[in-house]
mmCIF file of the N, C-alpha and C atoms, coordinates in Angstrom:
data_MODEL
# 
_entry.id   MODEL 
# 
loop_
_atom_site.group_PDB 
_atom_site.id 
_atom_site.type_symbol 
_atom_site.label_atom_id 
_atom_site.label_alt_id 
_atom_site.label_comp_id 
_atom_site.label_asym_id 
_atom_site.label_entity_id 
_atom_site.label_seq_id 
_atom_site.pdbx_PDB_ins_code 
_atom_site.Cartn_x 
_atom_site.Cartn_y 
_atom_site.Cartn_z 
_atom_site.occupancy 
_atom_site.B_iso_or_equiv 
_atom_site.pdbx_formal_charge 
_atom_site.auth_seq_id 
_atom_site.auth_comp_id 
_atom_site.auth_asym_id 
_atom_site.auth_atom_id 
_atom_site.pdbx_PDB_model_num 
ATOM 1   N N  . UNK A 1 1  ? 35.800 -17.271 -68.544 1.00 0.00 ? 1  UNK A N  1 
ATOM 2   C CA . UNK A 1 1  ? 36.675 -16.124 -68.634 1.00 0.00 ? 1  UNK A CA 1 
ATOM 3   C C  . UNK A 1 1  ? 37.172 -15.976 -70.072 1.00 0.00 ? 1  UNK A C  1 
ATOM 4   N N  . UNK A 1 2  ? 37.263 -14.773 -70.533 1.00 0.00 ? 2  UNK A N  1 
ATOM 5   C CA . UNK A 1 2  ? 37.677 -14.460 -71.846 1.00 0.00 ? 2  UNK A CA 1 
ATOM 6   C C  . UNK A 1 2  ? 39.222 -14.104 -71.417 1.00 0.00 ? 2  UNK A C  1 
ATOM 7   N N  . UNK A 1 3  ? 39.957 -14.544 -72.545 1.00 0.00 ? 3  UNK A N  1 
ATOM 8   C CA . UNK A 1 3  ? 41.616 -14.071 -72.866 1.00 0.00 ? 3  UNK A CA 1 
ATOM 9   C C  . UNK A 1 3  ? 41.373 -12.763 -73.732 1.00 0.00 ? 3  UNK A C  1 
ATOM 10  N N  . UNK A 1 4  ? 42.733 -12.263 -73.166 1.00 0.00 ? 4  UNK A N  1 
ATOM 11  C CA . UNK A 1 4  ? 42.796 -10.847 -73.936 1.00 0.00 ? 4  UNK A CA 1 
ATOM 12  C C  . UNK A 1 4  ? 42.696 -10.929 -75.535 1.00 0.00 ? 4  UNK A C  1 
ATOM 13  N N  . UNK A 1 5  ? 43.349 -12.345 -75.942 1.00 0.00 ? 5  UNK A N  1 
ATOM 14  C CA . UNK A 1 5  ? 42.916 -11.927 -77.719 1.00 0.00 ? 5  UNK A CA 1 
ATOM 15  C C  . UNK A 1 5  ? 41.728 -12.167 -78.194 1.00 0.00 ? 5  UNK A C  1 
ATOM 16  N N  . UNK A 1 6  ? 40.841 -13.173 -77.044 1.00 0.00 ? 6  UNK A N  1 
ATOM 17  C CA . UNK A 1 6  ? 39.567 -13.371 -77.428 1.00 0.00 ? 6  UNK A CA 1 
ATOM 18  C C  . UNK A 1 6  ? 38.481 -11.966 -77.512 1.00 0.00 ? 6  UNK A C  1 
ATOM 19  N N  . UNK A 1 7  ? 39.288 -11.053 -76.352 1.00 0.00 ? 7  UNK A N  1 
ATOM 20  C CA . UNK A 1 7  ? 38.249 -9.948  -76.479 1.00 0.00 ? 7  UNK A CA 1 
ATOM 21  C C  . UNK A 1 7  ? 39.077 -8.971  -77.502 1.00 0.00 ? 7  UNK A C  1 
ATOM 22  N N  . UNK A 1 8  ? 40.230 -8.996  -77.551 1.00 0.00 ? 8  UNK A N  1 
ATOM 23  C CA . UNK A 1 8  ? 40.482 -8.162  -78.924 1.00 0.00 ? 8  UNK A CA 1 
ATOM 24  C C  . UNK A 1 8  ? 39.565 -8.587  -80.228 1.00 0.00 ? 8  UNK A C  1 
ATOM 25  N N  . UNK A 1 9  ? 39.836 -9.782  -80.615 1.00 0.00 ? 9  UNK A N  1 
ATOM 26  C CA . UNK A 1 9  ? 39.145 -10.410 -81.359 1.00 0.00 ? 9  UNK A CA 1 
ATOM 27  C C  . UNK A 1 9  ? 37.221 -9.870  -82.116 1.00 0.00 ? 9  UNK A C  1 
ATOM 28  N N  . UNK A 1 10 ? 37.078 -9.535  -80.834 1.00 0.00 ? 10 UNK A N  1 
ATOM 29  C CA . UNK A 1 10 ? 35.886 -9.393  -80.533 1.00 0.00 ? 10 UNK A CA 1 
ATOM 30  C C  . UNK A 1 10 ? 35.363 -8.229  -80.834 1.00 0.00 ? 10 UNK A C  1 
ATOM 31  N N  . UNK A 1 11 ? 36.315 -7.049  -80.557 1.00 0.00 ? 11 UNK A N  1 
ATOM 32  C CA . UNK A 1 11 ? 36.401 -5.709  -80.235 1.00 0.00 ? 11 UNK A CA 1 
ATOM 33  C C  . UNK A 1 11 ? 36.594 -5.571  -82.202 1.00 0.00 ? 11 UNK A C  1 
ATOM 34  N N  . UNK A 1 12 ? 37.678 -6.031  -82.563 1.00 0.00 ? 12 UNK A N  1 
ATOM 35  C CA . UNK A 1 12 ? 37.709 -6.208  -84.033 1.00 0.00 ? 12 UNK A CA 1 
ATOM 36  C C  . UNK A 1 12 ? 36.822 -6.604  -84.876 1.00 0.00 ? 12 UNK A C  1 
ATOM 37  N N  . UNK A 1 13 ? 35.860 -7.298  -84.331 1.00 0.00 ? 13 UNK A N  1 
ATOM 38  C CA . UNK A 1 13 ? 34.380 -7.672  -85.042 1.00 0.00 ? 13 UNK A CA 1 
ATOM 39  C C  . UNK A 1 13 ? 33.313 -6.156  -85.395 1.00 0.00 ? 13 UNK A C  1 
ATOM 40  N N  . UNK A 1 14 ? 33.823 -5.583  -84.207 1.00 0.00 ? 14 UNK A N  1 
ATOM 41  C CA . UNK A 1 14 ? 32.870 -4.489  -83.798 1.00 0.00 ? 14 UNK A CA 1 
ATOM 42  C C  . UNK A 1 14 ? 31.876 -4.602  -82.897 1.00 0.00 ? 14 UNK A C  1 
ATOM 43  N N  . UNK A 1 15 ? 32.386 -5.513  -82.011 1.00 0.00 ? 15 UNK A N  1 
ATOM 44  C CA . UNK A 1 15 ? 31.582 -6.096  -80.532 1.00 0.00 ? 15 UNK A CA 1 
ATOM 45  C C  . UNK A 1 15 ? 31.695 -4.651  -79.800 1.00 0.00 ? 15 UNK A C  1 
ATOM 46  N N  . UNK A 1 16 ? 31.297 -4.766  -78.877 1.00 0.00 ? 16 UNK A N  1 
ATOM 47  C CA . UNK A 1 16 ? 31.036 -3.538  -77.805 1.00 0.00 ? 16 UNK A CA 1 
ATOM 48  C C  . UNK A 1 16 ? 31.082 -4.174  -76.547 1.00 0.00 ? 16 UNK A C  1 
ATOM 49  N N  . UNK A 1 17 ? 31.794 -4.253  -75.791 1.00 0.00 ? 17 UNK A N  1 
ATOM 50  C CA . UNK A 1 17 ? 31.855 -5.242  -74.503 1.00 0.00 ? 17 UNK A CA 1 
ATOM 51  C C  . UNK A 1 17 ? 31.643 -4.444  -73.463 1.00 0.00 ? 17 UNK A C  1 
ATOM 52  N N  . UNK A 1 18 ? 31.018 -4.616  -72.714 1.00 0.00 ? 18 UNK A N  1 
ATOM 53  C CA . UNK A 1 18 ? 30.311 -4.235  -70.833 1.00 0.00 ? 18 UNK A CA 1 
ATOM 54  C C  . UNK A 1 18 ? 31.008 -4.718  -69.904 1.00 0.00 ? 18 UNK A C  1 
ATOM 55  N N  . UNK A 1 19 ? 31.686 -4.145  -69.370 1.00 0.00 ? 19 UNK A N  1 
ATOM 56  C CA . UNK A 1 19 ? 32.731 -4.840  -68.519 1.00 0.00 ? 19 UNK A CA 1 
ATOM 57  C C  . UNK A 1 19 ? 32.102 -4.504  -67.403 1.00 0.00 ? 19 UNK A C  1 
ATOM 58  N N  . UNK A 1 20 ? 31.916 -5.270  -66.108 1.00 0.00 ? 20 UNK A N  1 
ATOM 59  C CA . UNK A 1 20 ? 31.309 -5.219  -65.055 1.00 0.00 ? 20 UNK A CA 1 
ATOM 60  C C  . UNK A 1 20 ? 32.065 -5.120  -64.007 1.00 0.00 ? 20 UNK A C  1 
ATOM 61  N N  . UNK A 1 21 ? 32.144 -4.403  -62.496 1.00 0.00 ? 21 UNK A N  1 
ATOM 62  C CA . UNK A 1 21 ? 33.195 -4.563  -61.815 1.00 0.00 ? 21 UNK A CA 1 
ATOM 63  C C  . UNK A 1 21 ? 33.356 -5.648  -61.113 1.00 0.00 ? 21 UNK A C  1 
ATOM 64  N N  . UNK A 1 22 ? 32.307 -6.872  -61.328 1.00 0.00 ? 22 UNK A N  1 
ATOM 65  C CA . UNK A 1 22 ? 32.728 -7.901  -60.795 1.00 0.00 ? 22 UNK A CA 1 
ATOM 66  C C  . UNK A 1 22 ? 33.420 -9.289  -61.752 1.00 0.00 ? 22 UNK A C  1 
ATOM 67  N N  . UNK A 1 23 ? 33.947 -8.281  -62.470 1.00 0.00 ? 23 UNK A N  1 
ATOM 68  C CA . UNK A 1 23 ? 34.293 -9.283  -63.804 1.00 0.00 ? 23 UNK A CA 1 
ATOM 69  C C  . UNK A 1 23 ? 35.493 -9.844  -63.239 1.00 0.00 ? 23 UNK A C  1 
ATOM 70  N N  . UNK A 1 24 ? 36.283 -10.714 -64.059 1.00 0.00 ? 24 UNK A N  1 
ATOM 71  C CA . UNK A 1 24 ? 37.499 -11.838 -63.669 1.00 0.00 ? 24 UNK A CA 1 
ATOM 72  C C  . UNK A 1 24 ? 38.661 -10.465 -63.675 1.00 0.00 ? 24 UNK A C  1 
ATOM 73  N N  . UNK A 1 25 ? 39.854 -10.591 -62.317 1.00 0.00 ? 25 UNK A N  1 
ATOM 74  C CA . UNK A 1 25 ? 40.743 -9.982  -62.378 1.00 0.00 ? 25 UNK A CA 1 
ATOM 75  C C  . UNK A 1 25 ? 41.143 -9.616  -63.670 1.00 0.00 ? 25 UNK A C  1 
ATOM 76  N N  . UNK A 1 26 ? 41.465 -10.469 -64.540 1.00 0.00 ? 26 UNK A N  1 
ATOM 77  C CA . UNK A 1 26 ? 42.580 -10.964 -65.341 1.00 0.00 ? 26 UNK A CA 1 
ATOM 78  C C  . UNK A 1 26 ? 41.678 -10.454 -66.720 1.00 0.00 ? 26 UNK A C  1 
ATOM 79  N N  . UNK A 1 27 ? 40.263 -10.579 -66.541 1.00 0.00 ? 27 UNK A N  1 
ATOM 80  C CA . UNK A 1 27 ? 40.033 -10.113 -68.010 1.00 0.00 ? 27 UNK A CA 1 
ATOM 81  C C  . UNK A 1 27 ? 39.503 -8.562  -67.567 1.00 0.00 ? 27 UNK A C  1 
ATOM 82  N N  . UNK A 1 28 ? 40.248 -7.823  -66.539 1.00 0.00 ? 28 UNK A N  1 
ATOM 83  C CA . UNK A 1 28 ? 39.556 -6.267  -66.608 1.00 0.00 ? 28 UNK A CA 1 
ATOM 84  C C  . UNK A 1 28 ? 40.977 -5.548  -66.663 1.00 0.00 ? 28 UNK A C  1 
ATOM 85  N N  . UNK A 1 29 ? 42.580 -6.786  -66.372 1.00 0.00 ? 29 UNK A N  1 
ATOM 86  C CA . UNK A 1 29 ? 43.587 -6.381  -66.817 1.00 0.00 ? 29 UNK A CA 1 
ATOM 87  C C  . UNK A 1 29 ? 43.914 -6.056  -68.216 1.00 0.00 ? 29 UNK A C  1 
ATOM 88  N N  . UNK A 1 30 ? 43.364 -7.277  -69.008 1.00 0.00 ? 30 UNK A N  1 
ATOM 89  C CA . UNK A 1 30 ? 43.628 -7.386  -69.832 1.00 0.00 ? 30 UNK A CA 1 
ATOM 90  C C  . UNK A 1 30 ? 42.957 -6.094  -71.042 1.00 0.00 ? 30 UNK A C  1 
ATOM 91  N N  . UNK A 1 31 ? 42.132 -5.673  -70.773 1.00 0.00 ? 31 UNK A N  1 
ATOM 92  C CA . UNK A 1 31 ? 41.341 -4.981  -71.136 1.00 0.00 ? 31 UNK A CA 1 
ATOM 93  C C  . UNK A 1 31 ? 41.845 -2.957  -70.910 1.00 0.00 ? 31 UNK A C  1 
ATOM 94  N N  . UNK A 1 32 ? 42.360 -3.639  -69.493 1.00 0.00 ? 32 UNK A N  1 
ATOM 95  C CA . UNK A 1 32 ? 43.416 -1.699  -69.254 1.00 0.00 ? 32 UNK A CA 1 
ATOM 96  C C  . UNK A 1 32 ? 44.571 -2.037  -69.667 1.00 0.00 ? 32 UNK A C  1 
ATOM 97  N N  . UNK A 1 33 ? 44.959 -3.147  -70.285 1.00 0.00 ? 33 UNK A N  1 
ATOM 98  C CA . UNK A 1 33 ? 46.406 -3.437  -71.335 1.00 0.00 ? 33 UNK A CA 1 
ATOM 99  C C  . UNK A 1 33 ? 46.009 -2.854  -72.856 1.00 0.00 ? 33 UNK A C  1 
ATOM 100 N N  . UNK A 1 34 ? 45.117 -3.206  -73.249 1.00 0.00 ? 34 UNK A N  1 
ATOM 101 C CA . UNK A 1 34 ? 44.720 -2.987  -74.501 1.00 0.00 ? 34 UNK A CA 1 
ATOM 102 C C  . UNK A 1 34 ? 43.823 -1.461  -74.983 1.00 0.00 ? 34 UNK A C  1 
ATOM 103 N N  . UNK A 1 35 ? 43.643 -0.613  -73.433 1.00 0.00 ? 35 UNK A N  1 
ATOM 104 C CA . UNK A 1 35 ? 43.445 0.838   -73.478 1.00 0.00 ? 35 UNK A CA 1 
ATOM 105 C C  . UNK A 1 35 ? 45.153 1.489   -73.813 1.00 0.00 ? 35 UNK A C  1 
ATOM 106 N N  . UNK A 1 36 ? 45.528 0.722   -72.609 1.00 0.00 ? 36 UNK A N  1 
ATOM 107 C CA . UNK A 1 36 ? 46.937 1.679   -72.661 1.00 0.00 ? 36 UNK A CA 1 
ATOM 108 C C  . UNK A 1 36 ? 48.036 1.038   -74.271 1.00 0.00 ? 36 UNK A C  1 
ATOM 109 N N  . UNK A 1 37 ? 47.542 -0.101  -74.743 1.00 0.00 ? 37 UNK A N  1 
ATOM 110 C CA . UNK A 1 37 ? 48.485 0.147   -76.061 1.00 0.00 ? 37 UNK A CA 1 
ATOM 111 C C  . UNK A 1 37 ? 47.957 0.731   -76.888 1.00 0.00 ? 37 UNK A C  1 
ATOM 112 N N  . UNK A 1 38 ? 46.587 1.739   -76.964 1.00 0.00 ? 38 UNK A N  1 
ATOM 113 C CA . UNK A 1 38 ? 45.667 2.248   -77.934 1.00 0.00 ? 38 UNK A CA 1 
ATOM 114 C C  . UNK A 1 38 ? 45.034 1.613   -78.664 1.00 0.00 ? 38 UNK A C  1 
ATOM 115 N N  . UNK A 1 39 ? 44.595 0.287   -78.359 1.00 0.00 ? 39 UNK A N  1 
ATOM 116 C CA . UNK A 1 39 ? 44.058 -0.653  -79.222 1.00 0.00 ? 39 UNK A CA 1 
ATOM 117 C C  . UNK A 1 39 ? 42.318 -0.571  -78.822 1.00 0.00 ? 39 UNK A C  1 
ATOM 118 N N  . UNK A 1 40 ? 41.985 -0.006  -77.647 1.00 0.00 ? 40 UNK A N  1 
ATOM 119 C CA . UNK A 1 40 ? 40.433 -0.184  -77.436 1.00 0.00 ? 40 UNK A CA 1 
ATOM 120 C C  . UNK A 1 40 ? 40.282 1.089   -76.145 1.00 0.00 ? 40 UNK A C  1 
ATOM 121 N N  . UNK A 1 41 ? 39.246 1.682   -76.041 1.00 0.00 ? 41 UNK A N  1 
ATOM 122 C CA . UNK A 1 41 ? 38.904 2.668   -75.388 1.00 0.00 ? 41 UNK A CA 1 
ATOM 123 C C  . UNK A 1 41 ? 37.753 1.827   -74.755 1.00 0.00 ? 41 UNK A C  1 
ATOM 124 N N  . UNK A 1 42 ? 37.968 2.886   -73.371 1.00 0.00 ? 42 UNK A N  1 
ATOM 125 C CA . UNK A 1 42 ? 36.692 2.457   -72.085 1.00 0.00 ? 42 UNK A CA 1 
ATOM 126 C C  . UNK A 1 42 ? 36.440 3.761   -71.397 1.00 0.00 ? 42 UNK A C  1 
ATOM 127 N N  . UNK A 1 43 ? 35.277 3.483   -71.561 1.00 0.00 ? 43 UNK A N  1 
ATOM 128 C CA . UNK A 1 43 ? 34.649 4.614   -70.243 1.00 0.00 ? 43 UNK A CA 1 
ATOM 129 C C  . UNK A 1 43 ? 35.162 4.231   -69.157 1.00 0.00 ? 43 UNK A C  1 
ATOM 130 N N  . UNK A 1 44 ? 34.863 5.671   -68.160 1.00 0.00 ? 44 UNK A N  1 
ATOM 131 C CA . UNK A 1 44 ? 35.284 5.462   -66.667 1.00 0.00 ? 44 UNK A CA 1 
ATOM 132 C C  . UNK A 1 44 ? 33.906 4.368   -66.515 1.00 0.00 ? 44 UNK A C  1 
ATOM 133 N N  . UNK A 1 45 ? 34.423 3.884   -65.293 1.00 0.00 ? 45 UNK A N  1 
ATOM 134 C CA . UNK A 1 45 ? 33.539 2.919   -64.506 1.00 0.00 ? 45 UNK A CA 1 
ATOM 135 C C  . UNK A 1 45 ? 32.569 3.878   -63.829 1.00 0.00 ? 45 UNK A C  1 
ATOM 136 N N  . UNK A 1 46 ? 30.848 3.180   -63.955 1.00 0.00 ? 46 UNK A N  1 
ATOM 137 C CA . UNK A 1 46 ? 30.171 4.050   -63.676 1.00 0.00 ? 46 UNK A CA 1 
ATOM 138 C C  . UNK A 1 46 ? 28.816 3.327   -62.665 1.00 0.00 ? 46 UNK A C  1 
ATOM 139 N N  . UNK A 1 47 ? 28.897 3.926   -62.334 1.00 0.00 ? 47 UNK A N  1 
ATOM 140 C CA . UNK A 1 47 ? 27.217 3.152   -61.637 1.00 0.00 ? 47 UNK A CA 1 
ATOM 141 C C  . UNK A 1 47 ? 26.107 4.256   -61.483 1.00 0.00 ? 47 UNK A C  1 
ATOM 142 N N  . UNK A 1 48 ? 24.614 4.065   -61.979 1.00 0.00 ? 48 UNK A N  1 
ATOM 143 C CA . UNK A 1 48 ? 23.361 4.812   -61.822 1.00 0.00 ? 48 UNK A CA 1 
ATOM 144 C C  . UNK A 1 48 ? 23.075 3.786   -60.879 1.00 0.00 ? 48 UNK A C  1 
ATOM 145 N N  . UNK A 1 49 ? 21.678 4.333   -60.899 1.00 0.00 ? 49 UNK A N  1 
ATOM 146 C CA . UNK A 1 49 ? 20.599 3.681   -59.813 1.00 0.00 ? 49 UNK A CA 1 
ATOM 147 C C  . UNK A 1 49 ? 20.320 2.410   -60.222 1.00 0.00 ? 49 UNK A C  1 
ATOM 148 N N  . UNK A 1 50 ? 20.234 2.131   -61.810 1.00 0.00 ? 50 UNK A N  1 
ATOM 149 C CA . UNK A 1 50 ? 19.186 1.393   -62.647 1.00 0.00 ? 50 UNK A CA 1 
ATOM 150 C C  . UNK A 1 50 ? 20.741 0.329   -62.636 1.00 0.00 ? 50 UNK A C  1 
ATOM 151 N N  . UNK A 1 51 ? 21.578 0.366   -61.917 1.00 0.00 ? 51 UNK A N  1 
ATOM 152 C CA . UNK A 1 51 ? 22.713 -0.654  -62.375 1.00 0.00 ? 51 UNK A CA 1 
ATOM 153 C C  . UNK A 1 51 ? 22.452 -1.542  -61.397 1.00 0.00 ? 51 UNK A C  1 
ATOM 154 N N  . UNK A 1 52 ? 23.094 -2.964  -61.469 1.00 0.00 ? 52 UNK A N  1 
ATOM 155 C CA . UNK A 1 52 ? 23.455 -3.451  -60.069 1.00 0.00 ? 52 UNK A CA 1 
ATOM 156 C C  . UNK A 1 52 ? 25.173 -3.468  -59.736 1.00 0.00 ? 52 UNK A C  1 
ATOM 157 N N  . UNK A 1 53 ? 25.592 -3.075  -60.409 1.00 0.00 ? 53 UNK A N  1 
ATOM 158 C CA . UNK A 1 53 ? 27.182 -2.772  -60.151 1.00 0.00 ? 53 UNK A CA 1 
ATOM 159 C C  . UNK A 1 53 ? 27.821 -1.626  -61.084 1.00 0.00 ? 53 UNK A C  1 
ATOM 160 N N  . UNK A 1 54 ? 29.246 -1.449  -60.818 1.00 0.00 ? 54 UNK A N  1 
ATOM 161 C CA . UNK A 1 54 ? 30.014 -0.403  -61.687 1.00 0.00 ? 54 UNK A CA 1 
ATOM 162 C C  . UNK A 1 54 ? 30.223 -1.217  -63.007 1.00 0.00 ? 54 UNK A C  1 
ATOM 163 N N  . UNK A 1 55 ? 30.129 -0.631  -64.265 1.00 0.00 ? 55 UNK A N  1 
ATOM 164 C CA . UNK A 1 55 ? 30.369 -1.126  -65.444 1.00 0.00 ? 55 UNK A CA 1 
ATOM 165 C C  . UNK A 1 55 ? 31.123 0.285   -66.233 1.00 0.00 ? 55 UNK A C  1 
ATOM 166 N N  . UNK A 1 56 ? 31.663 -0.340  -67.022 1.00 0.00 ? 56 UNK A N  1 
ATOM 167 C CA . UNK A 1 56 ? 32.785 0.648   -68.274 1.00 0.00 ? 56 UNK A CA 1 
ATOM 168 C C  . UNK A 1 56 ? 32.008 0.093   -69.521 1.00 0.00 ? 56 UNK A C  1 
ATOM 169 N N  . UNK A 1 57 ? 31.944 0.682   -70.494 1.00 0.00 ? 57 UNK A N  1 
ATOM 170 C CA . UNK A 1 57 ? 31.816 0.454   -72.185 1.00 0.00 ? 57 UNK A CA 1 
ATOM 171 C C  . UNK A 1 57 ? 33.274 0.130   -73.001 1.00 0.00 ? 57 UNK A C  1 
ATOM 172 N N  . UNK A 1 58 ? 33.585 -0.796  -73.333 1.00 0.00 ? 58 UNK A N  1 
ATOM 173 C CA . UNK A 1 58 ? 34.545 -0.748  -74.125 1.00 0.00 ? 58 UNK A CA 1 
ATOM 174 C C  . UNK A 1 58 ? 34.166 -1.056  -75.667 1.00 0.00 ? 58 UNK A C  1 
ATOM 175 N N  . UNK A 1 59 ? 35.118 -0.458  -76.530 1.00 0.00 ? 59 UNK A N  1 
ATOM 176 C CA . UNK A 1 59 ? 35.029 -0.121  -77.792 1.00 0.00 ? 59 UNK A CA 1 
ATOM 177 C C  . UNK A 1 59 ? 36.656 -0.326  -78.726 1.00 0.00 ? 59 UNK A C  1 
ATOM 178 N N  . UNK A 1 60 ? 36.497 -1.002  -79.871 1.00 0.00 ? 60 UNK A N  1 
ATOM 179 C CA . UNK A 1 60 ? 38.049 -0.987  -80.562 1.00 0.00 ? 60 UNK A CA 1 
ATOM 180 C C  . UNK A 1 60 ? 37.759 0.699   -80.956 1.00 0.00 ? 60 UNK A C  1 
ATOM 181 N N  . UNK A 1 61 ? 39.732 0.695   -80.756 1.00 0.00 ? 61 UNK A N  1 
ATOM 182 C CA . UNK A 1 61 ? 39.796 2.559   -81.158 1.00 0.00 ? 61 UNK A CA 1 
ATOM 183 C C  . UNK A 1 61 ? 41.003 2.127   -82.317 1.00 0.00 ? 61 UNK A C  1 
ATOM 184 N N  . UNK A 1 62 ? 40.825 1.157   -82.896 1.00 0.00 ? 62 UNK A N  1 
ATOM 185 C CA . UNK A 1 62 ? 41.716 1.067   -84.321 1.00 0.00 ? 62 UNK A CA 1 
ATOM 186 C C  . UNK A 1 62 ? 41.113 0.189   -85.366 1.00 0.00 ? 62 UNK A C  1 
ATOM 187 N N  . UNK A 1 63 ? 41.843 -0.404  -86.365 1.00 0.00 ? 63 UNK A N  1 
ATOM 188 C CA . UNK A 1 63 ? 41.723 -1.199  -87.513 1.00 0.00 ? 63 UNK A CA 1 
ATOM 189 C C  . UNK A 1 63 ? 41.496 -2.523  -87.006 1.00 0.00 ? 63 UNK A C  1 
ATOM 190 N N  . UNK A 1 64 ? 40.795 -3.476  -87.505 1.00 0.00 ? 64 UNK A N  1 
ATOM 191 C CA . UNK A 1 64 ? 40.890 -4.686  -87.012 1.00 0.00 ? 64 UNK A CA 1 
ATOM 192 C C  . UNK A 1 64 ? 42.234 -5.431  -87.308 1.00 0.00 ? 64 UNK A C  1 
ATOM 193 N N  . UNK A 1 65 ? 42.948 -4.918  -88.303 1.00 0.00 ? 65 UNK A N  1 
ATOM 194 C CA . UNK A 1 65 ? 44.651 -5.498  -88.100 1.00 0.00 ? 65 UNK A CA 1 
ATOM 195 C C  . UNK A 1 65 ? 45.487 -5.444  -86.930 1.00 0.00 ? 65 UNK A C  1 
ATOM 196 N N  . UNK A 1 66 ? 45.148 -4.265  -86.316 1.00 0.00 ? 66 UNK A N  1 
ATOM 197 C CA . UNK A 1 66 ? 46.208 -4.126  -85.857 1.00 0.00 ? 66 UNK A CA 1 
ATOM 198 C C  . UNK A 1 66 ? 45.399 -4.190  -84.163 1.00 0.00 ? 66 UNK A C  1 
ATOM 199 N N  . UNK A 1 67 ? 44.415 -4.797  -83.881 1.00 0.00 ? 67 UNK A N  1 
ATOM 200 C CA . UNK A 1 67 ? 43.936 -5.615  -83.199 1.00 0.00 ? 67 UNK A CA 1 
ATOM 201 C C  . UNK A 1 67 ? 44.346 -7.331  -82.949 1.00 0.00 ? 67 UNK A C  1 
ATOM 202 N N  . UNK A 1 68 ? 44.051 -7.271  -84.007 1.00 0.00 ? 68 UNK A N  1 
ATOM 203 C CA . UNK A 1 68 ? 44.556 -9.160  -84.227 1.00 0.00 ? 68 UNK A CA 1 
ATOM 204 C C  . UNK A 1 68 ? 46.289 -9.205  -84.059 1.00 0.00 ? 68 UNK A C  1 
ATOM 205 N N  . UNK A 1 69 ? 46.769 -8.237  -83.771 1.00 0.00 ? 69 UNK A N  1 
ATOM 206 C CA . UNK A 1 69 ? 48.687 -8.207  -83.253 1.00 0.00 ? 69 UNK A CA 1 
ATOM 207 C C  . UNK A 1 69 ? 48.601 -8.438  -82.012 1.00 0.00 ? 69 UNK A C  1 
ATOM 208 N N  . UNK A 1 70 ? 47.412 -8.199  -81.183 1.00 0.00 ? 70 UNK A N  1 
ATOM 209 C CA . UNK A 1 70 ? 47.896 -7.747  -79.958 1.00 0.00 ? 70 UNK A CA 1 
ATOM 210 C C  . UNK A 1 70 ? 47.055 -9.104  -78.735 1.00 0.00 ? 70 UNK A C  1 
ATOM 211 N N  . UNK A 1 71 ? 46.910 -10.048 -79.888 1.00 0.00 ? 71 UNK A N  1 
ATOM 212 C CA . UNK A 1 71 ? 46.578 -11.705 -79.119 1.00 0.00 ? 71 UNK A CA 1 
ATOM 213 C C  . UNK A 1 71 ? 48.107 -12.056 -79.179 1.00 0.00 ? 71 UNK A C  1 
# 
């Protein structure tokens, strides 16, 4: 399981993270914590044919400073 600053962290690299809907409670909280302080944007959760589950795209929507505040 990733911690929320590990995936901020990450997001600040310029990672692109796939969040899956069977991912850990706690890291798909952590992740609609860090939409709602404006620190990273996600697609709605989506599923095609070609998926085997619902997944979101997440993306940093700021500076990597002010990413690394929010571990």
């Amino acid at each position: 399981m990733m911690t929320k600053a590990e995936m901020a962290a990450g997001l600040a690299d310029g990672r692109t993270l796939i969040q899956e809907e069977w991912a850990d409670f706690a890291e798909i909280q952590a992740i609609n914590e860090l939409v709602a302080e404006g620190l990273a944007s996600a697609t709605r959760w989506e599923w095609k044919a070609s998926y085997q589950c619902e997944r979101r795209v997440i993306t940093a929507r700021v500076l990597a400073p002010q990413l690394e505040r929010a571990s």
